[in-house]
C-alpha positions as CSV (number, residue, x, y, z in Angstrom):
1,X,16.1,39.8,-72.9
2,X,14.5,43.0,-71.5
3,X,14.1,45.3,-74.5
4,X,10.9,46.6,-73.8
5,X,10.2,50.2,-72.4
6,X,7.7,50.7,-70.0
7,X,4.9,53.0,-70.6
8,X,2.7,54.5,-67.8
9,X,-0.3,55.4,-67.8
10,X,-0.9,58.5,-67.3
11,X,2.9,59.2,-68.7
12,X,3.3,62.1,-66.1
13,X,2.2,61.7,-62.0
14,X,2.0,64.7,-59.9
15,X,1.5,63.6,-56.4
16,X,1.6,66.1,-53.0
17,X,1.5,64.9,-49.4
18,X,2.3,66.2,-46.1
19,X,5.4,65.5,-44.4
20,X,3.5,64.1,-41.5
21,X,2.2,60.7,-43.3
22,X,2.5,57.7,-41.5
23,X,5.1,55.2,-42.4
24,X,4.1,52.6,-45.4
25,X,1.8,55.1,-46.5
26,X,0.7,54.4,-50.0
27,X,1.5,57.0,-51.9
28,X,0.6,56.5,-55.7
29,X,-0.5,53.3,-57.5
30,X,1.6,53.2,-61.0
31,X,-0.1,51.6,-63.7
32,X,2.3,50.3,-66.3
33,X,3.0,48.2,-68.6
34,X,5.7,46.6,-71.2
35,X,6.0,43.7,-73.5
36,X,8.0,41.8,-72.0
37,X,7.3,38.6,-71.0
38,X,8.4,36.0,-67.8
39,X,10.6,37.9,-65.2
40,X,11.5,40.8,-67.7
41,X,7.8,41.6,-67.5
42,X,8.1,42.3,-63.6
43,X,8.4,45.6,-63.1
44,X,10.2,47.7,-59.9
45,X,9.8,51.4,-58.8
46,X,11.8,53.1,-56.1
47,X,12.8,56.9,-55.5
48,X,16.0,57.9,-56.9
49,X,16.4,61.4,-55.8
50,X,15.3,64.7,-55.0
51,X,15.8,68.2,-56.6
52,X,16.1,71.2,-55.0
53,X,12.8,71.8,-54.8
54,X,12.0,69.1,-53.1
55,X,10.9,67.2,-56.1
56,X,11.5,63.2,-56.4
57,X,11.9,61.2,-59.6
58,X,11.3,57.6,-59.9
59,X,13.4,55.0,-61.4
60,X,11.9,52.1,-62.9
């Protein structure tokens, strides 16, 4: 069962970068954790959107 939150650390990212990057560029390492244990301890990040600013938020 996967009843664990994640918690990052730090619990907010700001990241910039210039539209030019080359692909696979790493962007940010995410250091995070939960209690979880066997595969509900691996954890997944992708981007799930953009605002009208241009911001992204991650889903995890």
């Amino acid at each position: 069962m996967n009843d664990e939150t994640p918690t990052f650390f730090p619990s907010v990212y700001n990241v910039s970068l210039d539209e030019n990057v080359p692909r696979d560029y790493v962007v940010v390492r995410l250091n995070c954790t939960d209690n979880d244990a066997g595969l509900n301890a691996e954890l997944s990040f992708f981007i799930t959107g953009q605002s009208a600013e241009g911001h992204r938020s991650k889903g995890a």
